[in-house]
C-alpha positions as CSV (number, residue, x, y, z in Angstrom):
1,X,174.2,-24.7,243.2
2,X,171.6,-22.3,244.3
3,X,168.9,-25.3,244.9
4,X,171.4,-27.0,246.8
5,X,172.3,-24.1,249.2
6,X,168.1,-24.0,249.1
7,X,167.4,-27.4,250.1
8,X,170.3,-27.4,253.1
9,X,168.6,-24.3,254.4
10,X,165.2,-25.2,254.8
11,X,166.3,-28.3,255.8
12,X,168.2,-26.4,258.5
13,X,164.7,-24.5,259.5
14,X,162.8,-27.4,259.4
15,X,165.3,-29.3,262.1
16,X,165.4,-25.9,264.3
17,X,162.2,-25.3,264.2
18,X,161.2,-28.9,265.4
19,X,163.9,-28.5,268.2
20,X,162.4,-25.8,269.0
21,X,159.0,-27.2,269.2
22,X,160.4,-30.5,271.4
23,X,162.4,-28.3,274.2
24,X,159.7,-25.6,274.7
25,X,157.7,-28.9,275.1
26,X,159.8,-30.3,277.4
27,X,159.9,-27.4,279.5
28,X,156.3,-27.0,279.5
29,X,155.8,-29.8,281.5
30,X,153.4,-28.8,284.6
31,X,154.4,-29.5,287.7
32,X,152.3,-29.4,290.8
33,X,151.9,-27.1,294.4
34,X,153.6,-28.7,297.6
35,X,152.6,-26.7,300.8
36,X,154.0,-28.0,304.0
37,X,152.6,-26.5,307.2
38,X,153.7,-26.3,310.8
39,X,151.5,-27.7,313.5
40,X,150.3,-25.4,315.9
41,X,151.8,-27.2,319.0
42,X,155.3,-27.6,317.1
43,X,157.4,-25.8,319.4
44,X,158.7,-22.0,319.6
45,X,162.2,-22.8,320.0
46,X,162.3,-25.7,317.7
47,X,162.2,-25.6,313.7
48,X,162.4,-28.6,310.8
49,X,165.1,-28.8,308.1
50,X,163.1,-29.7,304.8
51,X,165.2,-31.8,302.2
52,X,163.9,-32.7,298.5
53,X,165.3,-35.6,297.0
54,X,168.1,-35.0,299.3
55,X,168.8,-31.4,298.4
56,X,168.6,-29.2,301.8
57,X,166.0,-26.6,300.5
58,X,164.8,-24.9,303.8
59,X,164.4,-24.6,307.8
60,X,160.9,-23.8,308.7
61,X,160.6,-21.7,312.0
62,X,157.5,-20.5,314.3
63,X,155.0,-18.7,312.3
64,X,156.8,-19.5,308.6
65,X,155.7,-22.4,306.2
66,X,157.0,-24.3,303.0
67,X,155.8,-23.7,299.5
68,X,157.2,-24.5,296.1
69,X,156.3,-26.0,292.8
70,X,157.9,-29.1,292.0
71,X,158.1,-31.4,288.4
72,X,155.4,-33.7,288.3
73,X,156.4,-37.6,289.7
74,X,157.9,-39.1,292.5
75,X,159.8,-37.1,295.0
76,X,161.1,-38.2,298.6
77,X,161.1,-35.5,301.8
78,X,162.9,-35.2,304.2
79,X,162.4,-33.7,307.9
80,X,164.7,-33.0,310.9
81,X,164.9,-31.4,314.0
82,X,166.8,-28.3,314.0
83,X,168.5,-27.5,316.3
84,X,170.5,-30.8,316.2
85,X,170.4,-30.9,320.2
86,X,170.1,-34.6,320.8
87,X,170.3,-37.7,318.0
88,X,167.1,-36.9,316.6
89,X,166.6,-39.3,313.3
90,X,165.3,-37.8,310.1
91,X,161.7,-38.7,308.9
92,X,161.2,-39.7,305.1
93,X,157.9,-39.7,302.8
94,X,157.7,-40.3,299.5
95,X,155.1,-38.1,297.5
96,X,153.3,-38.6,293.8
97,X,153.1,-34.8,293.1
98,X,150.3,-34.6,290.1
99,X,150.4,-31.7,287.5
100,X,148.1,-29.1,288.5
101,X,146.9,-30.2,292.0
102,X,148.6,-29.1,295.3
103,X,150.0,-31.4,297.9
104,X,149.3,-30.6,301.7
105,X,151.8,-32.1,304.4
106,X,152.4,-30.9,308.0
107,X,155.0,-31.2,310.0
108,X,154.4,-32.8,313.4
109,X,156.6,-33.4,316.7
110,X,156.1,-36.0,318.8
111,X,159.0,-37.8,320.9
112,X,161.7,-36.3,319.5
113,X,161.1,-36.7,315.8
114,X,159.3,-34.4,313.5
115,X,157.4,-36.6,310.6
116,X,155.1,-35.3,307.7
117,X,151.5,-35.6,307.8
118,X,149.3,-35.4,305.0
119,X,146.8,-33.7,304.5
120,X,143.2,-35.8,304.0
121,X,142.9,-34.8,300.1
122,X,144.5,-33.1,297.4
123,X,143.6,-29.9,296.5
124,X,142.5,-29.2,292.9
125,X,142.9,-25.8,291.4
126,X,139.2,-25.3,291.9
127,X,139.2,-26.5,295.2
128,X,142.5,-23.9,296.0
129,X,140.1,-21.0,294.3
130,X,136.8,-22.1,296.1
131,X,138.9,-21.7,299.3
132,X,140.1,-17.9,298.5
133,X,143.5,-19.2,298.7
134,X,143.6,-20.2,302.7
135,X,146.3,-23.0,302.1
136,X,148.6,-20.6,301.0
């Protein structure tokens, strides 16, 4: 009987412990840098409502900017006018965010709408360090 009860429990340990192993995985899955920037001529009584994957995350004033870390793969921005005073349409993008690198966009205004530029290149985490940081 004892063998038995043996077996079941390192059978147990062995089926944690490889659960274990698969979520921490899982989880460790890096993710990458998105920065989005206001243009200097943007407007200081104007500010952009940021969506990701159609999730409101933020609205970016005069002197503030975006930055988060998101999960590595395709994700779609949105931008918007705020405040709503005229039927403004919302700009979309869609971004490839790559684990490790950072993503540069910034927002524009021009006739009413406010669209995401990007930036020229990614930025690599040596690239980020050989700067001192400036994105940020």
């Amino acid at each position: 009987m004892t063998t038995l009860i043996n077996y079941f429990s390192r059978l147990l340990f062995i089926l944690i412990s490889v659960s274990a192993v698969s979520i921490g995985t899982a989880a460790a899955q890096p993710g990458g840098h998105l920065v989005i920037l206001r243009s200097p001529n943007f407007g200081w009584n104007l500010a952009f409502n940021l969506e990701i994957d159609g999730r409101p995350v933020a609205n970016v004033v005069q002197g503030r900017r975006y930055h988060a870390w998101l999960p590595a793969g395709e994700h779609v921005l949105t931008v918007r006018k705020v405040p709503y005073a005229s039927l403004s349409e919302p700009t979309s993008i869609i971004v490839n965010i790559q684990p490790g690198w950072t993503n540069v966009f910034t927002a524009m205004w021009d006739s009413d709408l406010v669209y995401l530029r990007p930036s020229t290149a990614l930025l690599s985490p040596g690239a980020i360090w050989q700067n001192r940081g400036d994105v940020y």
